[in-house]
C-alpha positions as CSV (number, residue, x, y, z in Angstrom):
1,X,155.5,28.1,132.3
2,X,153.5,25.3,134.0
3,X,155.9,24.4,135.8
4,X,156.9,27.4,137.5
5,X,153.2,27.8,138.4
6,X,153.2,24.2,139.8
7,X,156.0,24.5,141.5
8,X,155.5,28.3,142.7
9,X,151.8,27.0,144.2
10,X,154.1,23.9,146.2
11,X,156.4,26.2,147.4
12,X,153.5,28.1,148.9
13,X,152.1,25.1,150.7
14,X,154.9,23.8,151.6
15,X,155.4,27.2,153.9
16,X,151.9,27.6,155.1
17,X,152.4,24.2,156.2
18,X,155.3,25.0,158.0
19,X,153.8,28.0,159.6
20,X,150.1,26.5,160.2
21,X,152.5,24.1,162.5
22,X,153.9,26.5,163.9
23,X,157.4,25.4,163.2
24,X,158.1,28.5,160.9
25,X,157.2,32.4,162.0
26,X,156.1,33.9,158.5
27,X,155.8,37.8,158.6
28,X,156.2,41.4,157.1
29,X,157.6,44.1,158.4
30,X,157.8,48.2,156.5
31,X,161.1,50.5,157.7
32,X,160.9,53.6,156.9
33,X,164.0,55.6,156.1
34,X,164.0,59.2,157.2
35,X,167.9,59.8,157.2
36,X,170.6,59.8,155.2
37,X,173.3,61.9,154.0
38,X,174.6,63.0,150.8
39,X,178.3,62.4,150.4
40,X,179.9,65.0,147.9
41,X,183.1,65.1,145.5
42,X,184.9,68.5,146.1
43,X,186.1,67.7,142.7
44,X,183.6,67.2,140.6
45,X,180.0,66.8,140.7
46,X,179.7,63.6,141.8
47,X,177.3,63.0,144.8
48,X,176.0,59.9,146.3
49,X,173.2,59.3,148.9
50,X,174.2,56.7,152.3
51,X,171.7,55.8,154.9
52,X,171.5,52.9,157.5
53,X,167.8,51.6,158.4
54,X,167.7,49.0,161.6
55,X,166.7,46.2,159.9
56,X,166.3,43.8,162.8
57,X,165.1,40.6,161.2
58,X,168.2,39.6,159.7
59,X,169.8,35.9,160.8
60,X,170.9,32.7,159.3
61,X,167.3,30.9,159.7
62,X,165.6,34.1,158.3
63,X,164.6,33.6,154.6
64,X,164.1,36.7,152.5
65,X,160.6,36.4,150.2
66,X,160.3,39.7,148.7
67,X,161.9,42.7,149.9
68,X,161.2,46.0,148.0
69,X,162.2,49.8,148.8
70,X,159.9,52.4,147.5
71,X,161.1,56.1,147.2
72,X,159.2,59.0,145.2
73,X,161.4,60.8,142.5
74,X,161.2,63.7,140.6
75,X,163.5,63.8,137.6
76,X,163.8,67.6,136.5
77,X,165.0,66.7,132.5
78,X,163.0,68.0,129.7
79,X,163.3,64.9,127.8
80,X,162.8,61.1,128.7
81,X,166.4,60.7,129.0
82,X,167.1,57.4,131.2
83,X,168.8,57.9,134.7
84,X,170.2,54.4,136.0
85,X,170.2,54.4,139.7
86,X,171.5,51.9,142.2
87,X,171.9,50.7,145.4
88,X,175.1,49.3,147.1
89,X,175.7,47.9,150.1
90,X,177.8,49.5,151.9
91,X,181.2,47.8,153.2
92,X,182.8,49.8,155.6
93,X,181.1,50.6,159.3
94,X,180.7,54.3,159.2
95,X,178.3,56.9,161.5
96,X,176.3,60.1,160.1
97,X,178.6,62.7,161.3
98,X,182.0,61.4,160.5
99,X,180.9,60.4,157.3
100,X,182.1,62.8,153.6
101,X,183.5,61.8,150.4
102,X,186.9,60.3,151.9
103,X,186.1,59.3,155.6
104,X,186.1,56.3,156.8
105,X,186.1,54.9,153.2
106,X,189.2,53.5,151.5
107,X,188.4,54.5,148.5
108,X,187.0,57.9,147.8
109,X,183.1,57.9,147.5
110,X,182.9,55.5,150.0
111,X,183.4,51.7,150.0
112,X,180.4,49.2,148.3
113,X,180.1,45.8,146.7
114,X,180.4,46.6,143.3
115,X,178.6,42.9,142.5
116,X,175.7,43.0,144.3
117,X,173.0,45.9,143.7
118,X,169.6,46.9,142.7
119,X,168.7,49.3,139.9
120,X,165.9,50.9,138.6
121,X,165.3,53.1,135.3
122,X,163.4,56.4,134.9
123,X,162.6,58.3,132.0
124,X,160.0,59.9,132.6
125,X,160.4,63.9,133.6
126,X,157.8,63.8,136.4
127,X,157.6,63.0,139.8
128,X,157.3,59.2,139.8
129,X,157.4,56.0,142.2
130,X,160.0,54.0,142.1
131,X,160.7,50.3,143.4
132,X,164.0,48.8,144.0
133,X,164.4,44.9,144.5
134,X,166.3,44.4,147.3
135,X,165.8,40.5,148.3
136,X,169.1,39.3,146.9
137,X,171.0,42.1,149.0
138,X,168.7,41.2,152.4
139,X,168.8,37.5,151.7
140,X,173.0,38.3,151.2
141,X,172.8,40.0,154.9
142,X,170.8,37.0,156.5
143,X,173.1,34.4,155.2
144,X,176.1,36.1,156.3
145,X,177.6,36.1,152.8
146,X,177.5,40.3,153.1
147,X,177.9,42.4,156.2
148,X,175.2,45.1,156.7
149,X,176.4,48.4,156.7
150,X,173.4,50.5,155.1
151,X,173.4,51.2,152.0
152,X,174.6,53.6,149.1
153,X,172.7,55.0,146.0
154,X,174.6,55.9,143.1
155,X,174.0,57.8,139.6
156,X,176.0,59.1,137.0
157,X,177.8,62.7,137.8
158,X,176.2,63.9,135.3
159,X,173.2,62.9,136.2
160,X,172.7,63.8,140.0
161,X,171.2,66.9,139.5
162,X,168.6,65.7,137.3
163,X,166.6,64.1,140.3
164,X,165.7,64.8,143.2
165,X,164.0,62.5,146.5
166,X,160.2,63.9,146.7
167,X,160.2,63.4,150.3
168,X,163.4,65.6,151.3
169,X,161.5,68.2,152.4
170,X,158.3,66.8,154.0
171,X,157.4,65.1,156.8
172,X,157.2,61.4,155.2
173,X,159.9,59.1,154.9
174,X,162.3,59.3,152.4
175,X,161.6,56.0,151.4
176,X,160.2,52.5,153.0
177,X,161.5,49.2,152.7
178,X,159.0,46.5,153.1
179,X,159.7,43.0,153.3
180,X,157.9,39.4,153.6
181,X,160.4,37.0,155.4
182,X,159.7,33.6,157.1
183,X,162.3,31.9,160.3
């Protein structure tokens, strides 16, 4: 455990060295996400949620710290039962209004990376913040190893009525993605 510590405290001088030089820019930017769209199944009850923030900071030099989207919840259960939800990203361009369960995707429920994805758990029946790890998937859209075409929250069919985004009917943001990144 040392180690990690030693090495974690290096790491960290080794940037602000860099950017006390002036050879790296180290900074943090929020998005906030105030659109999306929910995409439904005709068939069943399946439902997932798509949006798109303009994350400008990606590039191959970029190197994703931390990045972390926060959304406020409100499971309506009467028990703890666990909802799994998680975020995709997206691979397939689309745009807002020619978007629904089939268009443009090639397959139905639109088109994601099955491999790569954040998660969170929540049991409890109240409304709740909850935090999403999303450095892998940034970090994925800097190095060029993943395309950035927004991203797409799942949860089980039978599931997607059992929560519901705080924020969908105020004036705040649906959720914010905040992220520490050096160049």
């Amino acid at each position: 455990m040392k180690r990690f510590k030693i090495l974690g405290s290096l790491f960290i001088l080794i940037v602000s060295l860099l950017v006390l030089s002036g050879n790296v820019i180290a900074g943090e930017v929020m998005y906030e996400i105030s659109r999306g769209k929910v995409i439904h199944d005709p068939d069943s009850q399946n439902n997932r949620f798509i949006f798109r923030p303009e994350i400008d900071i990606f590039g191959e030099s970029t190197y994703i710290v931390k990045a972390t989207l926060s959304t406020e919840i409100t499971p309506l259960t009467n028990d703890t039962t666990f909802l799994e939800i998680r975020i995709y990203p997206i691979t397939t361009d689309w745009y807002g209004n020619n978007v629904s369960w089939t268009n443009p995707w090639n397959e139905p429920g639109g088109d994601f990376d099955e491999l790569h994805y954040a998660h969170a758990l929540v049991s409890l029946p109240q409304e709740q913040e909850v935090r999403f790890d999303l450095t892998n998937l940034l970090q994925g859209f800097c190095s060029g190893n993943l395309e950035y075409y927004g991203f797409i929250v799942t949860v089980s069919a039978s599931s997607w009525d059992a929560f519901t985004l705080s924020n969908l009917h105020s004036n705040r943001p649906l959720a914010t993605i905040n992220v520490v990144y050096f160049q």
